[in-house]
C-alpha positions in Angstrom: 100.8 111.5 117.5 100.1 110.1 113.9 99.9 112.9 111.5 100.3 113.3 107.6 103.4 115.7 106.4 101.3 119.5 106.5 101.0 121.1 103.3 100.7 124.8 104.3 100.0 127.1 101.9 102.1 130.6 102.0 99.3 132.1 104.1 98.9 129.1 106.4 102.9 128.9 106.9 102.8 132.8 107.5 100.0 132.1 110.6 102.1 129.5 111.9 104.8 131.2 111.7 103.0 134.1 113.5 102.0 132.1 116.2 105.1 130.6 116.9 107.0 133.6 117.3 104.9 135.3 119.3 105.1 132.7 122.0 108.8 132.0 121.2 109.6 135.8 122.0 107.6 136.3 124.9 108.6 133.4 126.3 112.4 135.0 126.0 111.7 138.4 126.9 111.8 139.4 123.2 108.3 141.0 122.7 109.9 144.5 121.1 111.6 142.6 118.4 108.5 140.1 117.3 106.9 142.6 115.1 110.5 143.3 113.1 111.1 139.1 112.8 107.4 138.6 111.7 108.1 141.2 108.9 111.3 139.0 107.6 109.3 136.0 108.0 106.7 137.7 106.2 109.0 138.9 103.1 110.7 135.4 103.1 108.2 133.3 102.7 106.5 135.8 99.6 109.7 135.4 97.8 111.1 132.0 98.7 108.0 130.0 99.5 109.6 129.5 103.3 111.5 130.5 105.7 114.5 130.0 107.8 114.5 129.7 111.5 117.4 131.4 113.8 119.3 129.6 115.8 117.7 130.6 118.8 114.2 130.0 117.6 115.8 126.3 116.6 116.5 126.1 120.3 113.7 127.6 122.0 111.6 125.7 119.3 113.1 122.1 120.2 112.3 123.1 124.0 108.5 124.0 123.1 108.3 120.4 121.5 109.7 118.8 124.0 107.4 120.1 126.7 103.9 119.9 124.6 105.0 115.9 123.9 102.0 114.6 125.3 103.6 110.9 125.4 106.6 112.1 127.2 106.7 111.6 131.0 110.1 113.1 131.7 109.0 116.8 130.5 110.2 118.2 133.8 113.6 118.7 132.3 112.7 120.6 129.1 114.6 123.7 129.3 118.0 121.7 130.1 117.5 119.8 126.3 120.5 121.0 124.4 120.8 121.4 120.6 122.6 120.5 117.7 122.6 122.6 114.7 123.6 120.6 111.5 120.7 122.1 108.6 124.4 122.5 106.8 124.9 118.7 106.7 124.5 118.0 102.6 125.8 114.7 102.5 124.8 111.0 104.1 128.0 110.7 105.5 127.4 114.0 107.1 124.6 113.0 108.7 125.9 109.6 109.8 129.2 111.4 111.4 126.8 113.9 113.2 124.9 111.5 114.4 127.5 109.5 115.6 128.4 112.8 117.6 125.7 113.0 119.1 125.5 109.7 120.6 129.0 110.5 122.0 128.3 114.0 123.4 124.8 112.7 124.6 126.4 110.0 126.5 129.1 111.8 128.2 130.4 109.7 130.5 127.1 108.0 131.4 125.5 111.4 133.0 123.2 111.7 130.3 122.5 115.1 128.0 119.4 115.6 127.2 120.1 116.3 123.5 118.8 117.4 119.9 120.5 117.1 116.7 118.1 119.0 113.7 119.0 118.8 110.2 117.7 120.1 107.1 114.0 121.0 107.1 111.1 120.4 104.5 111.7 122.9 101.4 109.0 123.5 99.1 107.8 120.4 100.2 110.3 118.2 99.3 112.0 115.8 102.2 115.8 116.7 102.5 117.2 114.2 105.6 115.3 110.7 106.5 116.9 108.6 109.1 115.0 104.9 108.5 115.9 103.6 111.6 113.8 103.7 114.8 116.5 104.6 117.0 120.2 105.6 116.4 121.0 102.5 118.2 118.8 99.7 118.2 119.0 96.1 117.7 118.7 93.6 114.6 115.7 91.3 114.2 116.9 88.1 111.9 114.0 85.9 110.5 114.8 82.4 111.1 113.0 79.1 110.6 113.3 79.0 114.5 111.6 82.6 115.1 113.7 85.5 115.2 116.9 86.1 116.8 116.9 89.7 117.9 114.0 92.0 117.7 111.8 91.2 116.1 110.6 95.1 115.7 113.3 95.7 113.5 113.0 92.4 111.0 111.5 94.0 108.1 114.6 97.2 108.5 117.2 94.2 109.0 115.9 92.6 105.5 116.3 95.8 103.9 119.8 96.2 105.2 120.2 92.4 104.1 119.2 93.3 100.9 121.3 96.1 100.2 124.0 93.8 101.1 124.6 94.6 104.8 125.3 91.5 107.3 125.3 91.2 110.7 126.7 88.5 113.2 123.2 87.0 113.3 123.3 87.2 117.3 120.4 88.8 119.7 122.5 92.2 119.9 123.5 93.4 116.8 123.7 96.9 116.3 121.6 98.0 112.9 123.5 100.4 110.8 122.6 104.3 110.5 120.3 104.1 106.9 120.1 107.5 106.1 117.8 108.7 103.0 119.0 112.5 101.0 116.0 113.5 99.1 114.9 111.6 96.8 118.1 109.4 96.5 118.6 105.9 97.5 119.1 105.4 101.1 122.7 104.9 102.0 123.9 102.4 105.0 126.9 103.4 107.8 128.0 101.0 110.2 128.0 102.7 113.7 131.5 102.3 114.8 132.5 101.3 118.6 133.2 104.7 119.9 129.5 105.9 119.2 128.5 102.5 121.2 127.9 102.1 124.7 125.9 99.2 126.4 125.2 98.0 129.5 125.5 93.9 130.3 122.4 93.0 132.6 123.2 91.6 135.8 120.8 90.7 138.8 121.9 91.9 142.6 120.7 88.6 144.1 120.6 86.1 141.4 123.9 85.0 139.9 122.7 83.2 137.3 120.9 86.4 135.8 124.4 87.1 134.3 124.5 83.9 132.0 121.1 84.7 130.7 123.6 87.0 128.4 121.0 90.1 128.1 122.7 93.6 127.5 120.7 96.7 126.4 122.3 99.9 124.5 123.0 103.1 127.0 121.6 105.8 125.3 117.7 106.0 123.5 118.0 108.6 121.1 114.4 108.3 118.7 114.9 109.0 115.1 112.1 108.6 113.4 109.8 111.3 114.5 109.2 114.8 112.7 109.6 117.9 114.8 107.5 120.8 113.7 108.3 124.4 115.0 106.4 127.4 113.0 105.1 125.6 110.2 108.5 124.3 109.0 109.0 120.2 109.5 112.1 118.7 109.8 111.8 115.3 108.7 115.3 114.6 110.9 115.5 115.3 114.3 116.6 112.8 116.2 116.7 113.4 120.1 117.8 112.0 123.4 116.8 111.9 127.1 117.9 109.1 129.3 115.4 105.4 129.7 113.2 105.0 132.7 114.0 101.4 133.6 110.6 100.0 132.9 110.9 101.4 128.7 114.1 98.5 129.0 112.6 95.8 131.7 109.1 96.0 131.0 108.6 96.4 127.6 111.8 95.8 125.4 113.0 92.9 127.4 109.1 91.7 128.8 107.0 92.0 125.5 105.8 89.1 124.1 106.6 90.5 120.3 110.1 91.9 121.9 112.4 89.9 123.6 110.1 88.0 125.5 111.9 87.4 128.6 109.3 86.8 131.1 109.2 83.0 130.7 113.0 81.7 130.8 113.1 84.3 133.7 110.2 82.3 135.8 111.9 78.8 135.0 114.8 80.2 136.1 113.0 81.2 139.5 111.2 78.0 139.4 108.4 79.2 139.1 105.5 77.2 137.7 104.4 79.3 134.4 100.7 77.4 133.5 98.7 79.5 135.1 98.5 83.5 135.4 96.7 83.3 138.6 99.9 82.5 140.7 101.5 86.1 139.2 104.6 84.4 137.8 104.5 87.1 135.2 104.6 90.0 138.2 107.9 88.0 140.3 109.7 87.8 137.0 109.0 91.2 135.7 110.2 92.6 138.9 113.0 90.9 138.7 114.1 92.1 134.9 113.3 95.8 136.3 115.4 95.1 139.1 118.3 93.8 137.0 118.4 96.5 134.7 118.4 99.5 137.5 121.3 97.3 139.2 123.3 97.1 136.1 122.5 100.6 135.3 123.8 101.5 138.5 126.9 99.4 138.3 128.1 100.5 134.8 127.6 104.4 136.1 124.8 105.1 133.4 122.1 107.5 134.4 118.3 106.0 134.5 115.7 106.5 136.4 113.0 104.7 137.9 109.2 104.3 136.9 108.3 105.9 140.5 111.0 108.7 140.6 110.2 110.0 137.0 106.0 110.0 137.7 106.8 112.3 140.9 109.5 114.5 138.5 106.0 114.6 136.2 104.3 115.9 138.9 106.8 118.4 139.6 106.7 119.1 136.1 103.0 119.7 136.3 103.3 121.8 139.2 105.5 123.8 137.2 103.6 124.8 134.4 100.7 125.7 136.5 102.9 128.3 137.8 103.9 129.5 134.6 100.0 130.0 133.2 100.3 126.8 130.9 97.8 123.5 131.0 99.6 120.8 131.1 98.4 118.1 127.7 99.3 114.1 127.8 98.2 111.2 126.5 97.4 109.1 129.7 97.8 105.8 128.2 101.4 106.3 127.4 102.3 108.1 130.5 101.4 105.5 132.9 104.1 102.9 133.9 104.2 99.9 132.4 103.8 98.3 136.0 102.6 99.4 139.0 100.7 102.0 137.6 98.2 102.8 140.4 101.1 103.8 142.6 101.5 106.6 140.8 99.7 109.8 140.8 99.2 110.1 137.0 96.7 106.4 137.8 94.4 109.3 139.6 95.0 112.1 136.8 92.5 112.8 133.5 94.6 114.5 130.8 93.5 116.7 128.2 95.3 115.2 124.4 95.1 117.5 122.4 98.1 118.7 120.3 100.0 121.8 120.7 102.6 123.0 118.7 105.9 122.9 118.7 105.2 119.1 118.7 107.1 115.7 117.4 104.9 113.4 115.1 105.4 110.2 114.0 106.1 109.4 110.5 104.9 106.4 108.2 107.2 103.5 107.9 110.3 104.2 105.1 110.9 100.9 104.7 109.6 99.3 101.4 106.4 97.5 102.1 107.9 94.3 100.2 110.7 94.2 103.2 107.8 94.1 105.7 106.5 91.1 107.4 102.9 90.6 109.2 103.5 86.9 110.4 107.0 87.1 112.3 107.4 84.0 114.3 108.6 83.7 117.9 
């Protein structure tokens, strides 16, 4: 969900206000105080120009988000997401650490927390917190005269670290570092140290020789990049955190041709002959990265889930808010499994797209357009 930054007038901010208390309240069991809280909303946004959310309507906001994110297949365990409050976070290093704690506490132990961390919001429509990267842990993409070594999604943020005088080890799995932006100011860089890391080495539970291919993926996707609007009031930083469905790891970031493009040296090492599509060499060796990463998963004690399991928690999720009154939104296209779609029940659904908020939208790309690259080689 692409949208530009909102740039609500008082009156507008007050009606989105309105509306987001209203539900917020009723959905607590708070209707006799709504029409008190709209009346402070009211008086601070006429003498401030905007207004500040309570804690609870933080949390109950976060939740709303979480369940109107139309992308989002796991929504079935939205009222279990926990939240972080850190608006009072005023410095870089503030933000780093508390993001750093929330990798930590969303990991815990390897049974995943579902898990929000919200800093400062929009004020008088100036950006307070940016985080630049993608994810709070995510991988390095170096350009090389060879293609790249690591992902290549994350080249042109690597050459921005680079420039700023960051360097890596130059292998397939380094670890970016937190590039967090205060205001207007010049984005500053934190290495993530090793206690906010956790990884998972890929192993195969039939093929030994999976193990050499020296693949690891990071335990924890906590997205950082995305604004979360609740009432009218963006925050610009939000990052959040559920746990991967295997295929986001074997299909995608492992499979993808512009990724780590896998597929191939996994079929050679089947021997399987890769000149022709017709004999499904992409399908055996697909499986078999899905398969590796649930099994190593497994092994290392890291909560996951599969692309079948979390489709039939959709549905449950669906059945859900039936009961509750609410039509269920989603963008089809994103909620279908990246393989073996048409097992799945969603592969029969229609679903209505349009956005609700609460919501989480995307934001344009912070990194300079000079550090971008349109012709990364493989």
């Amino acid at each position: 969900m692409h949208e530009p930054l909102p740039e609500y007038d008082r009156v507008e901010l007050y009606e989105q206000a309105h509306d987001f208390v209203e539900q917020c309240y009723a959905e607590l069991g708070k209707e006799d105080e709504i029409e008190d809280r709209l009346d402070e909303i009211e008086d601070e946004i006429a003498r401030r120009g905007h207004y500040d959310h309570t804690t609870e309507e933080l949390k109950h906001g976060a939740k709303i988000a979480w369940r109107n994110s139309n992308r989002c297949i796991g929504r079935l365990f939205w009222q279990r997401l926990n939240v972080l409050d850190r608006r009072n976070c005023e410095t870089a290093r503030e933000v780093h650490e508390a993001c750093c704690e929330h990798l930590e506490r969303a990991r815990n132990g390897g049974d995943i927390v579902p898990l929000l961390t919200v800093f400062k919001p929009v004020i008088d429509g100036e950006q307070q917190v940016r985080l630049w990267n993608y994810e709070l842990l995510r991988y390095a993409g170096y350009q090389t005269d060879h293609g790249v070594v690591g992902d290549p999604d994350e080249v042109a943020l690597t050459e921005y670290c680079q420039s700023r005088g960051w360097e890596g080890e130059g292998t397939r799995f380094d670890i970016q570092p937190h590039v967090i932006q205060i205001r207007d100011r010049e984005p500053e860089l934190f290495d993530v140290p090793e206690s906010a890391i956790g990884e998972v080495p890929l192993s195969h539970p039939e093929y030994d020789w999976f193990e050499e291919l020296g693949l690891r993926w990071y335990d924890v996707p906590v997205v950082s990049n995305m604004r979360m609007e609740i009432g009218g009031i963006q925050y610009t930083a939000a990052p959040f955190s559920g746990w991967y469905v295997s295929t986001e790891i074997g299909s995608r970031n492992l499979a993808d041709e512009d990724r780590y493009d896998m597929l191939p040296i996994v079929a050679e090492r089947l021997g399987l002959e890769t000149d022709r599509d017709r004999n499904l060499w992409k399908d055996e060796a697909l499986l078999v990265l899905n398969r590796a990463v649930l099994h190593s998963f497994d092994e290392a004690g890291v909560q996951i889930v599969d692309h079948h399991k979390v489709t039939d928690q959709f549905q449950q999720f669906e059945r859900n808010e039936e009961t509750a009154g609410r039509d269920v939104t989603g963008d089809r296209d994103w909620l279908l499994p990246p393989m073996s779609s048409a097992t799945t029940h969603v592969f029969e659904n229609q679903y209505d797209n349009r956005i609700e908020r609460p919501n989480f939208f995307y934001q344009p790309d912070p990194v300079p357009i000079e550090e971008r690259r349109t012709d990364i080689g493989r």
